[in-house]
C-alpha positions in Angstrom: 119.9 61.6 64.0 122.8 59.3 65.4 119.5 56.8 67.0 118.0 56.9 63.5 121.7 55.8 61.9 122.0 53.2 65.1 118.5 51.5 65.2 118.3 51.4 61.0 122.3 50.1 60.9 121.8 47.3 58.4 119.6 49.6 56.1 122.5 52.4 56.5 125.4 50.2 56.0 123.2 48.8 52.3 122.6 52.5 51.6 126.4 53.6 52.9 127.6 55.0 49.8 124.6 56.9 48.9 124.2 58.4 52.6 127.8 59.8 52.5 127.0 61.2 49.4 124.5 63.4 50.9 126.3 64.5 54.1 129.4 65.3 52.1 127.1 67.8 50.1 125.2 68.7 53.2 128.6 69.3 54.8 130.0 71.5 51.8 126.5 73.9 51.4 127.4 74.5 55.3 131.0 75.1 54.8 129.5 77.5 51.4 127.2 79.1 54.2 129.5 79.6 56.8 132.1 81.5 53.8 129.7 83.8 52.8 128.3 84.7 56.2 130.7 84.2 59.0 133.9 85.7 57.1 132.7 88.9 56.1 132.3 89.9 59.7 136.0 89.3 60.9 137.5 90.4 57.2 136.0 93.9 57.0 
């Protein structure tokens, strides 16, 4: 993933705002994922 990101650097730095877009809502079903999933265990 990180390669891709390096060897395609001019295409991810035109597409930058677009790409964070989608990792912060990556990022946030993870986080959603992790609640549901993870918590319950230590909470009951």
């Amino acid at each position: 993933m990180l390669l891709l990101v390096e060897n395609n650097k001019n295409y991810h730095i035109q597409m930058k705002s677009i790409r964070w877009n989608e990792y912060a809502v990556f990022a946030y079903r993870i986080f959603l994922v992790y609640l549901f999933y993870f918590l319950p265990e230590y909470c009951f």
